[in-house]
C-alpha positions in Angstrom: -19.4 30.1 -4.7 -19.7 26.6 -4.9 -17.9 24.0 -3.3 -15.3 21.8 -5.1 -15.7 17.7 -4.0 -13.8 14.9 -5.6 -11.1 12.3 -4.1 -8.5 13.5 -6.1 -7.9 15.9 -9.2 -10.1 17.0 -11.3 -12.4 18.5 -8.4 -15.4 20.0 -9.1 -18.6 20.8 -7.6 -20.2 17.2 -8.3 -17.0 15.6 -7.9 -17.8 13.3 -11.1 -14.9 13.8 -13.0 -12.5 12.8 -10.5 -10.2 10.3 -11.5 -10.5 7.9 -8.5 -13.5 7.2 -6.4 -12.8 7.4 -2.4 -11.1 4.1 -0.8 -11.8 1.2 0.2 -10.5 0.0 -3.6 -11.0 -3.7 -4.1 -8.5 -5.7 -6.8 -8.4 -9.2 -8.0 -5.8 -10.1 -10.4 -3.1 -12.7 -11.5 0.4 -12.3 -10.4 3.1 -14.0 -11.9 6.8 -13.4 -9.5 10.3 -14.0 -10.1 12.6 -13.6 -7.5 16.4 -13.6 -7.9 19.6 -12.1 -6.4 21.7 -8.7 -8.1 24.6 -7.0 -6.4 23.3 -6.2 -2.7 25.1 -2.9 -3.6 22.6 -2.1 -5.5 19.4 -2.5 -3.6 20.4 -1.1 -0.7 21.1 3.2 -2.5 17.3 2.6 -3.5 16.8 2.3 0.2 15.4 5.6 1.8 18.0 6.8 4.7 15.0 5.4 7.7 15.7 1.9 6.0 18.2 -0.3 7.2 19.8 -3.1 4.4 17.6 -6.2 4.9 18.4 -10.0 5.5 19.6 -11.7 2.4 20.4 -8.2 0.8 20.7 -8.7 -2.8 16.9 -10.3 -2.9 14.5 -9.1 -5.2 11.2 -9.7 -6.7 10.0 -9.0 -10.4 5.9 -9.1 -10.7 3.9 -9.3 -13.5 0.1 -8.4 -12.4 -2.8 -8.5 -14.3 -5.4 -7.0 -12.4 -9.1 -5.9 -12.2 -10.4 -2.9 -9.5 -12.6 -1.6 -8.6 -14.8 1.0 -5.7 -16.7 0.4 -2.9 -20.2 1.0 -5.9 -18.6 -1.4 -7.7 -19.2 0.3 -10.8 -16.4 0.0 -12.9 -16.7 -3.6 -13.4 -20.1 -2.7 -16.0 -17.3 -0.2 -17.5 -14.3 -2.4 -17.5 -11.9 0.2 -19.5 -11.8 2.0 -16.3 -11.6 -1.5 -14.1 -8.6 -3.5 -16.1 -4.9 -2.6 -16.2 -1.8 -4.5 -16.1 1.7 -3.5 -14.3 4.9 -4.3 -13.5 7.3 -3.9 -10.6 10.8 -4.7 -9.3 10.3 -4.5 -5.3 13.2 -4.4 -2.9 13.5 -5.2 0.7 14.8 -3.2 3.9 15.0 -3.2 7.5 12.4 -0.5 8.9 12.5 0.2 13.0 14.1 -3.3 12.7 11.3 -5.4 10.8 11.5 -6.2 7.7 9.3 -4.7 4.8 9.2 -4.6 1.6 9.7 -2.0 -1.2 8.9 -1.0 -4.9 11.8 0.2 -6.6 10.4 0.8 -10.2 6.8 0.5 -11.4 4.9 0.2 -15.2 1.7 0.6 -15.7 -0.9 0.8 -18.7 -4.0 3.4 -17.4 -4.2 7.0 -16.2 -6.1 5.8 -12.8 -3.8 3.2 -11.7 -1.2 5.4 -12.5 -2.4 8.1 -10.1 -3.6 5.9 -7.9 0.2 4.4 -7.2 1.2 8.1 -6.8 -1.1 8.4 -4.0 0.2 5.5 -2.5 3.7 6.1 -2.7 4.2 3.7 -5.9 7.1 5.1 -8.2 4.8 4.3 -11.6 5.4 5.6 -14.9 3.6 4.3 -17.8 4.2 1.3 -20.0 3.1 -1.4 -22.1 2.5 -4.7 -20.3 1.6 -8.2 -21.6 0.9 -11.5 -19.9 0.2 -14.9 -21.3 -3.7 -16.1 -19.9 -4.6 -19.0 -18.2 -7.4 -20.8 -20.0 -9.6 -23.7 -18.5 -11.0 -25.0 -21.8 -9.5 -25.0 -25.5 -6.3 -25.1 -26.6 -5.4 -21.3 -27.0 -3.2 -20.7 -23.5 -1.7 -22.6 -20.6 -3.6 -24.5 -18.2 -2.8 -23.4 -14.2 -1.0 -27.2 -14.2 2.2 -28.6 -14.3 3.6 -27.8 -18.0 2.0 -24.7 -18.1 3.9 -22.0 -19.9 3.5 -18.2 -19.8 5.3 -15.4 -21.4 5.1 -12.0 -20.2 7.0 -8.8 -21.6 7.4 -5.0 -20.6 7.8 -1.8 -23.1 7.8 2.2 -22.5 8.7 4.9 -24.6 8.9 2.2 -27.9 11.7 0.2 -26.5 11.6 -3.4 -24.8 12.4 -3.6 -21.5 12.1 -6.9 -20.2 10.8 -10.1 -20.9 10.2 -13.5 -19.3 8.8 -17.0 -19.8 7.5 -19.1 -16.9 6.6 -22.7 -16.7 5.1 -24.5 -14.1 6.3 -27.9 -12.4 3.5 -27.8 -9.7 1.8 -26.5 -6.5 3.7 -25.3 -3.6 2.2 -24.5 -0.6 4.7 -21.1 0.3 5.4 -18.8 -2.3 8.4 -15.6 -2.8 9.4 -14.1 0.5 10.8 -10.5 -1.1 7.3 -8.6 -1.6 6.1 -10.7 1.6 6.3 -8.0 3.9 4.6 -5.0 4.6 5.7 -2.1 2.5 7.2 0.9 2.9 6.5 3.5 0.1 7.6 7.4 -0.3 5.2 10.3 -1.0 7.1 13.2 -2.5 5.9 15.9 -4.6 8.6 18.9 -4.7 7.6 22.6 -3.8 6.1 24.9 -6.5 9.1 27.4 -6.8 11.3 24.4 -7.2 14.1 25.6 -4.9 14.5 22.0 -3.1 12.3 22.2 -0.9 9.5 19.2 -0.5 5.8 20.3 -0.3 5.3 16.5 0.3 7.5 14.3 2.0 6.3 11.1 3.4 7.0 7.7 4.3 3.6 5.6 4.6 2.9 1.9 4.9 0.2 0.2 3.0 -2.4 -1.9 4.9 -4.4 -4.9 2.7 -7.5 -6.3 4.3 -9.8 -9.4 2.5 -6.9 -11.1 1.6 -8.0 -13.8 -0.7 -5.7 -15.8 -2.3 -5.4 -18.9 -4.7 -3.1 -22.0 -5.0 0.6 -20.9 -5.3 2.3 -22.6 -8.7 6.0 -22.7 -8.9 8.0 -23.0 -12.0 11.4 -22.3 -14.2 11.7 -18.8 -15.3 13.9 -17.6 -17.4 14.0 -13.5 -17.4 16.1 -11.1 -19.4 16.3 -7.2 -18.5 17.4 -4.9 -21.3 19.3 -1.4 -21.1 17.8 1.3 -23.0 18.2 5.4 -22.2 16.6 7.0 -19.2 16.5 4.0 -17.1 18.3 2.5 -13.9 16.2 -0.9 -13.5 19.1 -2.7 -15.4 22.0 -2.2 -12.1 19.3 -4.9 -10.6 20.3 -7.6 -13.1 19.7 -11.1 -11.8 22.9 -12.8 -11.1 21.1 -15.6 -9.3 17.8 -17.1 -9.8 15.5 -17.9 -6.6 12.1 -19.1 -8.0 9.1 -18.0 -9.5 5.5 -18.2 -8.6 1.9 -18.0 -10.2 -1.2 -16.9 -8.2 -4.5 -15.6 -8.5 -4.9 -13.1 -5.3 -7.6 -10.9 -4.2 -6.9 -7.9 -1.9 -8.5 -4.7 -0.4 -6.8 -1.5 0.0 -8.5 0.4 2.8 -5.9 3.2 3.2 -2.7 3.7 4.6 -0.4 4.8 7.6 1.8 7.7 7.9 5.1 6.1 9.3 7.1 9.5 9.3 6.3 12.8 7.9 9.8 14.2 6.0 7.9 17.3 4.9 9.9 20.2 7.0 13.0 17.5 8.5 
């Protein structure tokens, strides 16, 4: 009988089909971030029970990512349907054995493989709609990476709006957000087949980014609005406070990760 191959699901014997190729995965991509405070209260019940409330409790990042990927072969970028996707995440910070890292909360995102790909890594993603104003360098049709450059950028699942935010920038700053400037700290949980509470999977992992490659940081006024619709808790992190918000072009490779504690049988 032949052998089944294949990162992840579907395995065969070739391992073709599979949905994601092996790691190292390689992204580049534009992030625009908006940082602002909600009810501490609020943050910290998202935090797992091995997380202690972080410094400045209340603090908590938006992020708008446009991204292209890729594998070590490179090639999806010849087939960039399975390359391009966009997303969208509220991260969240904690204390973890007393360091601070950072956390995602809630995640959107627009393809199957970056989808499944977050679930590997511990990312909470469920799929959306996500839209980001381009930068241009020539014409008139979109904002220039300058001072007085404006962006828009909106989020949408299940046919409903759920956020929406415009940015413009007043110039270059040399430090950008602090909230998702940590390490982070992500759960891995798949519940047990006879669904009687237990966990086959339980795990809390830590993501490691090598080839960091990043652009100028851009500051600006934002101005974001959150919107409450059925089935979702994102709204009880409402800004009551704005920080700052930041646009960069990053670069980043994600050679795997690091088991911090396995939950599975505590």
């Amino acid at each position: 009988m032949a052998s089944q191959h294949g990162f992840i699901f579907p395995r065969t014997a070739t391992g073709r089909s599979s949905i994601l190729p092996p790691p190292p995965w390689h992204y580049s991509g534009d992030l625009l971030t908006i940082e602002y405070r909600t009810d501490p209260d609020r943050v910290i019940e998202l935090l797992p029970e091995q997380m202690e409330p972080a410094d400045d409790p209340g603090a908590v990042a938006l992020v708008w990512a446009d991204w292209q990927s890729c594998g070590d072969d490179f090639r999806e970028l010849v087939d960039p349907v399975q390359s391009q996707y966009k997303e969208v995440f509220f991260v969240i910070r904690g204390r973890y054995r007393g360091e601070h890292r950072s956390r995602c909360a809630y995640i959107w995102v627009d393809k199957d493989f970056a989808l499944v790909r977050g679930h590997f890594q511990g990312y909470p993603k469920k799929l959306g709609s996500v839209w980001m104003t381009r930068p241009v360098a020539h014409g008139k049709a979109g904002p220039r990476l300058a001072p007085g450059g404006r962006f828009g950028a909106t989020l949408a699942a299940g046919d409903r709006r759920l956020a929406e935010a415009t940015f413009t920038i007043t110039g270059e700053v040399e430090t950008g957000g602090f909230v998702n400037s940590h390490a982070m700290v992500h759960s891995r949980y798949m519940p047990a087949i006879e669904a009687d509470g237990r966990a086959s999977l339980h795990e809390l992992v830590t993501m490691k980014a090598i080839d960091v490659d990043a652009g100028p940081i851009f500051a600006g006024d934002a101005e974001l609005e959150l919107y409450d619709v059925p089935g979702e808790e994102y709204p009880q992190l409402a800004p009551s406070e704005m920080i700052g918000a930041f646009y960069q072009q990053i670069g980043v490779t994600f050679p795997g990760g690091t088991t911090l504690e396995d939950l599975t049988t505590a």
